[in-house]
Each structure stands twice: as C-alpha cells, then as structure tokens.
C-alpha positions in Angstrom: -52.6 -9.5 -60.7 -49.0 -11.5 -61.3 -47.1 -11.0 -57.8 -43.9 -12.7 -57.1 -43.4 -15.0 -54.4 -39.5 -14.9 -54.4 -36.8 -11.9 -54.2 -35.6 -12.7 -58.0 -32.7 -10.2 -57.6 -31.5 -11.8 -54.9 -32.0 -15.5 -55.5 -30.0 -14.8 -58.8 -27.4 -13.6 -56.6 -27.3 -16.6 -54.3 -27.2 -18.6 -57.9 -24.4 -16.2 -59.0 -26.1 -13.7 -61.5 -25.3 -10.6 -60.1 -26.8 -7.1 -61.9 -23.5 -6.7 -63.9 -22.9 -10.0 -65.3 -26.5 -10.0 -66.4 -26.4 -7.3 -68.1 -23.2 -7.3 -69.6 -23.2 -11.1 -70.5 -26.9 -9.9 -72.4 -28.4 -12.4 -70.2 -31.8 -10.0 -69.4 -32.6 -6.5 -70.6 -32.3 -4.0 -69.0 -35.9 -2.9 -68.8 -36.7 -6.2 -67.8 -34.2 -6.0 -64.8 -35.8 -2.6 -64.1 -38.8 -3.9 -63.7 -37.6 -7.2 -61.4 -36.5 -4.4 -59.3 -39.6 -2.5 -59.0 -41.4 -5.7 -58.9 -43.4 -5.5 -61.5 -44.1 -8.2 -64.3 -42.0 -8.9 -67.0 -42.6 -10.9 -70.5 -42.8 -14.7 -71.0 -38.6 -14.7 -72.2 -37.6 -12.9 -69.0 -39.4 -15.4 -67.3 -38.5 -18.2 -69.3 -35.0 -17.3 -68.9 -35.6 -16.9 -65.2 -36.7 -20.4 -64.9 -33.7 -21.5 -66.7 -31.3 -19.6 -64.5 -32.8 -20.7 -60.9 -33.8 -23.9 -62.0 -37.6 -23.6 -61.0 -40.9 -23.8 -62.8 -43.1 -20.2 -62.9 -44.9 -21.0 -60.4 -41.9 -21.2 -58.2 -41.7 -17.4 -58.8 -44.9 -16.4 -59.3 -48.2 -16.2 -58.4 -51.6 -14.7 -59.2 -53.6 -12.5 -56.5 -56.8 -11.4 -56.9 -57.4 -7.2 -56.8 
C-alpha cells in the first residue's frame, strides 16, 4: 500500500501553492487534489508534478507499507 510520508497540502502551502492557485492556474486536477486530501494515491503526473513543485524525488513523499 502507497502511504505518504509528508502533509502534501501543506508543504505546497509552505512552497506557496495554495488550493486556489492550483486549481485555477490548472496546476493539479481536481480529483487529484481530492484525493491528496483524503490521502489517498494519485497517478504518476500528479506525482510527477508534485516532485517538480516541492523539489523532491517520490520517495521524499512516499512510501510503501505492507497490509
């Protein structure tokens, strides 16, 4: 199971994405915000975009945990 190891709403808020210039600048969808809120896992361009945006590799922001 893909968990992540970082608040990514937040720490896009400390890099100064906040909710509404994401989504009106198109930067991530909105069902790919949805689910960074409910914590669940998003595709491979969210988090390739993600990377880009906090300057960190996946594994920065992920992480796998056994069920």
């Amino acid at each position: 199971m893909i968990a992540y190891k970082i608040d990514v709403i937040e720490s896009l808020k400390e890099a100064g994405y906040n909710s509404t210039k994401i989504l009106k600048d198109n930067i991530i969808g909105q069902s790919a915000m949805q689910k960074l809120r409910k914590g669940e896992p998003v595709g491979i361009k969210t988090l390739d975009k993600l990377c880009e945006l906090l300057d960190m590799q996946p594994g920065n922001i992920i992480k796998y945990i056994e069920k």
